[in-house]
N, C-alpha and C positions, 0 to 999 in steps of 0.2 A: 289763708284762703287764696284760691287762684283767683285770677283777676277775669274769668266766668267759669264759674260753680257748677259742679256738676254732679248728676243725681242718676238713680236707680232707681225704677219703680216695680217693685215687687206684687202682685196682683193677681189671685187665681180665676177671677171673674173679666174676659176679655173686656166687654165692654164697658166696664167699670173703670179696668186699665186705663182703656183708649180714651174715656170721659177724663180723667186724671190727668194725662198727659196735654190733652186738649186744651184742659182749661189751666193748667201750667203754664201752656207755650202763649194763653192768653196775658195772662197776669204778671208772669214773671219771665218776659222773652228772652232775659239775659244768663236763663238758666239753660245747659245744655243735660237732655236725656241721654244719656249715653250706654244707657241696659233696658231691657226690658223683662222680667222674669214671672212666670206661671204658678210656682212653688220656690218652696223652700232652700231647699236644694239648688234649685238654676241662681235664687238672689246670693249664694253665700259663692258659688263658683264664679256670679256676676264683680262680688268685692274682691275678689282673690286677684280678678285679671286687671281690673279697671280701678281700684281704689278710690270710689266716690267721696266728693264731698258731703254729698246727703243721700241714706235711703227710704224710702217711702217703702213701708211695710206692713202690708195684711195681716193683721193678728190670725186669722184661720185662713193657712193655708197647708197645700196639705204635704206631705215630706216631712217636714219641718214647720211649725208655726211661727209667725212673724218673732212674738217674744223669745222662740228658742234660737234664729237668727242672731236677735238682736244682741242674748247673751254671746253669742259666739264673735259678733263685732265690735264689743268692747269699744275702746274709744277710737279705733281706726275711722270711723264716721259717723256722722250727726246721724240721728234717728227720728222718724214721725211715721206714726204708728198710724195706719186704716182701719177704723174700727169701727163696732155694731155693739162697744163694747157698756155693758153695767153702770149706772151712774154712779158706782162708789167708786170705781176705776176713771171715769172724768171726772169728777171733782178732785181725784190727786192731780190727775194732768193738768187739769186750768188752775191749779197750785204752780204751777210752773214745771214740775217734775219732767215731764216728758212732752213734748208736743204729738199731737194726734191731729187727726180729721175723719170726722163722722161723716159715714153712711145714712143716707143719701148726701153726696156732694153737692154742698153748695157755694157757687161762687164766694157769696159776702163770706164765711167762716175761711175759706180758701184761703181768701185773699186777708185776714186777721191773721192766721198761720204765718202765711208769708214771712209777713214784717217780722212777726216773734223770728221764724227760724232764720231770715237773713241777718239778724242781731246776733244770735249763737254762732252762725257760719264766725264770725270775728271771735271767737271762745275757743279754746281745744273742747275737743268733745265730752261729754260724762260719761262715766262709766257708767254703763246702761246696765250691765248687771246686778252692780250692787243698787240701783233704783228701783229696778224690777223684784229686788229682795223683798225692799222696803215696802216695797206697796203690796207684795207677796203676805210678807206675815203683816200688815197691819189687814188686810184683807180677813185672814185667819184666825185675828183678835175681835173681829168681828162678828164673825158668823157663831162662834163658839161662844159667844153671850145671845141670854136672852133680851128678847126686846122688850124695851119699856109698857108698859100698862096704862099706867096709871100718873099724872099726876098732882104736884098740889100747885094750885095757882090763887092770885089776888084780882078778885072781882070786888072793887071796891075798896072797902074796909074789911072785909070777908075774904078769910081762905079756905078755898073750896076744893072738894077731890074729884078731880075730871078722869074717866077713861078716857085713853084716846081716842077711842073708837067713836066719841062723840064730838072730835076736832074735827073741824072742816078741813082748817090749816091754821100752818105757825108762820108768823111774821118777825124780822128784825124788826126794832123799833127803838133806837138809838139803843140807851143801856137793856131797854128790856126785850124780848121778846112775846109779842100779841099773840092769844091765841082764841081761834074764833070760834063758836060751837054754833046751832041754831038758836041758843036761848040768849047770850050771851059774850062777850067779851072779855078775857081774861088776859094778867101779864103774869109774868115767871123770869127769872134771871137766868136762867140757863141759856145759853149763845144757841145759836142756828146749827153751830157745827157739831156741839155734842148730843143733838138731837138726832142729826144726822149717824150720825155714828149711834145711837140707841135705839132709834125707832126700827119696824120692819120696814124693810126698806121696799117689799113687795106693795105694804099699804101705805107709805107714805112715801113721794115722788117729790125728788128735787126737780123746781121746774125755773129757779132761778138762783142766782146766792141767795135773796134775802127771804125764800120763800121755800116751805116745805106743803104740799097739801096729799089731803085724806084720796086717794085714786076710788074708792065705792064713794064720795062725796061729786065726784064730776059727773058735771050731767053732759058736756060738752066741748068743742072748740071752736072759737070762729077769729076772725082775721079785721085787724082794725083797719081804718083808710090807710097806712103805711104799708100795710098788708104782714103784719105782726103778730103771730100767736095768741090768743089768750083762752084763758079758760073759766070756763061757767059753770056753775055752782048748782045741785040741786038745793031746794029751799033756800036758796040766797041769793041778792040780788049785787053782791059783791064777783065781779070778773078779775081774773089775776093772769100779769104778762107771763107771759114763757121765753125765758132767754134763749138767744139762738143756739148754744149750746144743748140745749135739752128739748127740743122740740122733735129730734128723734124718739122720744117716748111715745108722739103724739101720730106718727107717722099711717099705722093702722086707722086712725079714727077720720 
């Protein structure tokens, strides 16, 4: 790594750019911009000339999209991807897979970025195209299953057959996962993440790691005195955090 790092930021949305860069030169003064690109196309003639150490790149832009970029830059530079993108595609990335930052920018994730990608700057790069496979076809294993229905859970002494459609939400809960209905409280051993990967992912919204919840189940959102996400429940008097990760789901409301 040179001893000041320097970066690319690929952007089809000017202002969005200029916000980007802004709040870079806030957080990370010791970072030098050294491109600036529109599309696709300008960021890929940007790494030919300038050979960055990191590029910041817009998943939808247009020539070229960030991810077809990013195949083409292989490990010549670190990659962190602008995105609007699916929470099956962040929850690989906050796997460590690829580092991103979600639309709308905010400071505090900005600056959680940061430290992650100034840690990698000391790494040769990954190969970003075989990651982008990876999460390609686990993407594709996904979609082409049906989603979960049904399942069996332990209320009690009693094993009971729950639609989903009657979860509020599923909770981690040390070995077990909690799963909450309006009548009831149930556990099941199946983990948070193969749930994730089984339910539809259209009705059931990851809104933290340890939390999946029913999206026709929310009646709301409102912001605690830290001024932190949560969200509210019709018939329940149960409120649950939204990690700063996924409070872009929440953005319209």
């Amino acid at each position: 790594m040179k001893s000041m790092p320097t970066a690319i930021v690929a952007e089809d949305e000017d202002t969005l750019r200029q916000e980007l860069i802004e709040h870079l030169g806030q957080l990370w003064p010791e970072l030098s911009i050294i491109g600036e690109a529109s599309d696709g196309l300008q960021a890929l003639q940007l790494l030919q000339t300038h050979q960055p150490d990191l590029m910041f790149l817009d998943i939808q832009m247009p020539g070229l999209t960030g991810m077809e970029v990013a195949r083409q830059v292989g490990q010549r530079s670190h990659v962190v991807f602008v995105t609007a993108y699916d929470q099956y595609a962040v929850e690989a990335f906050d796997q460590g897979a690829v580092d991103y930052l979600l639309k709308p920018l905010q400071p505090a994730r900005l600056f959680t970025a940061i430290n992650r990608i100034k840690q990698r700057l000391n790494q040769p790069a990954l190969d970003i195209g075989r990651v982008l496979d990876q999460l390609v076809a686990r993407s594709a294993q996904t979609v082409s299953r049906q989603p979960l229905r049904w399942i069996n859970a332990s209320v009690g002494q009693m094993l009971k057959l729950i639609t989903v459609d009657e979860v509020l939400y599923f909770q981690s809960d040390t070995k077990y996962t909690r799963v909450m209905t309006r009548e009831a409280e149930a556990l099941i051993r199946k983990p948070l993440k193969e749930l994730v990967e089984e339910l539809d992912p259209q009705q059931f919204w990851q809104i933290h790691r340890s939390t999946l919840v029913n999206a026709t189940a929310i009646a709301g959102v409102t912001r605690d005195f830290r001024g932190r996400l949560q969200v509210k429940l019709k018939d329940c008097a149960d409120t649950l955090p939204v990690a700063e990760s996924y409070t872009h789901l929440f953005k319209q409301m």
